[in-house]
C-alpha positions, 0 to 999 in steps of 0.5 A, a space after each residue: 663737672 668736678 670743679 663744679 661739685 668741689 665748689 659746691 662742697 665747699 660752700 657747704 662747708 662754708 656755710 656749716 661752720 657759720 652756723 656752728 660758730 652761731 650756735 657756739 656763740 648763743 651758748 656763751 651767757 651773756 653778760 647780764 646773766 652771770 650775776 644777777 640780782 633777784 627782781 622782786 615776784 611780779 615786777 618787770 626788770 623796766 619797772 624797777 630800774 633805779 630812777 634816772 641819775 642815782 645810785 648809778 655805779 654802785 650799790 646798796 645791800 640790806 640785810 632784815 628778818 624775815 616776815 614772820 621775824 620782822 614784818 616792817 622791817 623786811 617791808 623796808 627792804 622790800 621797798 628799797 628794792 622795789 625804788 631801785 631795782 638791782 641796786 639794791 641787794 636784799 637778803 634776810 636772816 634766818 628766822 632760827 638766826 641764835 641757831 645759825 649765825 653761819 647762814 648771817 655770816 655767809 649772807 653778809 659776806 656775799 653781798 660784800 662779795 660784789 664790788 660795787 656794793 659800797 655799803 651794808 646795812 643790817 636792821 636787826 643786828 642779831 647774833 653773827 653779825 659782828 663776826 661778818 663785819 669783821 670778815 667783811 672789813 678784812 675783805 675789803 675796807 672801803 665798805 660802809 657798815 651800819 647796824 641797826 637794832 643790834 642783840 649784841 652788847 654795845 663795846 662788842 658791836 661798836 667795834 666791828 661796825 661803822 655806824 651803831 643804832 639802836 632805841 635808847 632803851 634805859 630810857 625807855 624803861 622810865 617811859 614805858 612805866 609812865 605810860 601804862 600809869 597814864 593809861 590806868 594800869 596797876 600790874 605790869 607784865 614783862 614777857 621776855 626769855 634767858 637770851 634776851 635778858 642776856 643782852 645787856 641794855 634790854 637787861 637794863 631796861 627791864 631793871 628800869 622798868 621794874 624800878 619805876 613800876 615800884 615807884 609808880 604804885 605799879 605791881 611788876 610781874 615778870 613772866 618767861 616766855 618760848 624763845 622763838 628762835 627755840 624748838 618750839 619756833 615763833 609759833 610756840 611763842 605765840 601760841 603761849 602768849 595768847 594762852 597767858 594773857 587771859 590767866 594774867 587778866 583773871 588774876 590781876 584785872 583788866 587794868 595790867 599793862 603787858 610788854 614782850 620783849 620779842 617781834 614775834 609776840 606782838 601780833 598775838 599780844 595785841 590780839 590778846 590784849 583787845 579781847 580782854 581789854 588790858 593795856 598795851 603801852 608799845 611794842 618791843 620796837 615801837 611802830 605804827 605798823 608793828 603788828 598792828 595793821 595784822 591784828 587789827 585787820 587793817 589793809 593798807 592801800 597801795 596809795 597808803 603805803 608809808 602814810 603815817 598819820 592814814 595808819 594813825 587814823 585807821 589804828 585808832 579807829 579800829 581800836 575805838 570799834 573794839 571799845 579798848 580806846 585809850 589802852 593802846 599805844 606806839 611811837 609817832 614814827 616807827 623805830 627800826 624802818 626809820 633807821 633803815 630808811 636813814 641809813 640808806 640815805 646816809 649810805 648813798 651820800 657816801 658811796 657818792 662821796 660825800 660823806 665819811 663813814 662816821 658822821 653822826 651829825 650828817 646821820 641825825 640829819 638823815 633821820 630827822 628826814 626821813 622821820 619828820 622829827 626835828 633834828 633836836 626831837 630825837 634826843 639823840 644820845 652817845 652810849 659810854 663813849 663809844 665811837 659811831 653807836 648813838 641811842 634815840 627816843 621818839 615821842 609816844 602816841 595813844 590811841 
């Protein structure tokens, strides 16, 4: 009989500590779970899983504005995430970024933290970013780094980054005149603020643009606007914009051209702008979706995601309905998503290995690609000699 019960103890026993290992076996994380990529809201990890034979064994991080910052910008990344899944890390800056250049430095720096990211694209380049790369290359230096759109003075950027891209904007002073004289305008507002004029090529754009008003019988108006990344926020910003604006056009007539150079005034500008029935050459980064789909009240269909010429259309009749036809413009492609669509190309050739970190004829290639525009078209130009930073300029359209 005790032979009986001691055996059947000890089957108990058996039997409790396989069912203690179990559960101290569940309790360990999986693999998968100890680092994982935030999935976009509403997609099933199946959905977004890269497509079969790319970008396997690495990974791509991308760093833009947010929405209110950079609406397409931040829709580029979206995409690319959306395209590949957890191959692509997407993270943003802070809308306040000249406050918190910490947060820009800490963001960068946990993408460079994964070894399988082999490249970083930041589009804009704003304040912190240099200082990233510089930590980030002292990390690991096998990273590709790319800036696009970058706030800070080329020589400064030039040497932390890889590849530097940015809108040729001293010849974009001379065309942004001529355009506003093509469309009528005979006074031209410019709505900047202290930071931005601190920056050494938008500085040298609004000496161009004065210059060339001067010359073209064009009244040069500068007006200082809120710095949304100030107290008063992107709100403030806008807020004034759309107060000036008809006080501009009462005092110099319907025929003033006006030009801001922040984002986050554009949405009100345009909106502004149609209801007194000025003139809007382009944006600060010019693009058929900057601001206008937001303004205008434009949808655009998911099976219209990413046509150029449905936004074309659709932009210019919306325009033709308010009566303003004629007096509104942007690039044929758009400036800033070009570049990060270009430089994620660029950046998957060399994590692949077949590409070297700068390699601007291969990169010009790239955004002849992605943009549709002859390699020659792009008037790809170098800035003071500076290794790896390259200036462009697209042709305009208006509406």
């Amino acid at each position: 009989m005790k032979k009986h019960i001691s055996l059947l103890l000890a089957i108990i026993m058996m039997f409790t500590l396989v069912a203690c290992g179990k559960k101290e076996e569940a309790a360990q994380p999986k693999e998968e779970d100890v680092a994982k990529v935030e999935e976009p809201a509403g997609e099933d990890k199946e959905e977004t899983e890269e497509p079969a034979g790319e970008m396997e064994g690495y990974k791509i991080g991308i760093m833009t504005g947010t929405v209110s910052q950079g609406e397409e910008e931040y829709r580029a990344g979206e995409k690319l995430v959306n395209d590949y899944g957890d191959r692509v890390i997407h993270v943003t800056y802070p809308d306040t970024f000249s406050k918190e250049p910490e947060t820009t430095i800490s963001n960068i720096k946990s993408m460079a933290a994964d070894p399988e990211v082999k490249a970083i694209i930041v589009c804009q380049a704003v304040n912190g970013v240099t200082p990233a790369f510089e930590e980030v290359r002292a990390m690991r230096d096998d990273i590709l780094l790319i800036a696009g759109a970058p706030h800070e003075d080329p020589d400064i950027i030039a040497g932390a980054a890889d590849l530097s891209l940015d809108i040729n904007q001293l010849m974009r002073g001379e065309a942004i005149a001529q355009t506003a004289k093509d469309m009528g305008a005979e006074t031209f507002v410019h709505y900047s603020f202290p930071r931005h004029m601190q920056m050494e090529l938008l500085a040298a754009r609004r000496t161009q643009l004065k210059e060339a008003c001067e010359a073209l019988g064009i009244t040069f108006v500068e007006v200082d606007a809120p710095d949304p990344t100030s107290d008063a926020g992107t709100s403030g910003t806008q807020q004034f914009i759309l107060e000036d604006i008809p006080r501009q056009v009462a005092e110099y007539g319907k025929d003033t051209a006006f030009f801001g150079t922040n984002c986050g005034m554009q949405e009100a500008m345009i909106k502004a702008i149609v209801s007194e029935g000025a003139i809007y050459p382009e944006q600060c980064c010019p693009s058929p979706y900057h601001a206008y789909p937001g303004a205008l009240g434009i949808p655009i269909p998911e099976d219209k995601a990413g046509d150029i010429d449905y936004l074309h259309e659709q932009n210019a009749a919306k325009l033709a309905e308010k009566g303003v036809s004629g007096r509104f413009g942007t690039w044929v492609q758009p400036a800033n998503v070009s570049i990060i669509n270009a430089g994620f190309e660029y950046a998957k050739d060399y994590a692949e290995g077949k590409a070297e970190k700068n390699d601007m004829d291969l990169f010009q290639e790239k955004m002849s690609e992605v943009t549709g525009v002859s390699v020659e078209d792009l008037k790809f130009t170098e800035y003071n000699n500076l290794d790896g930073y390259r200036l462009f300029i697209l042709d305009s359209i208006i509406y």
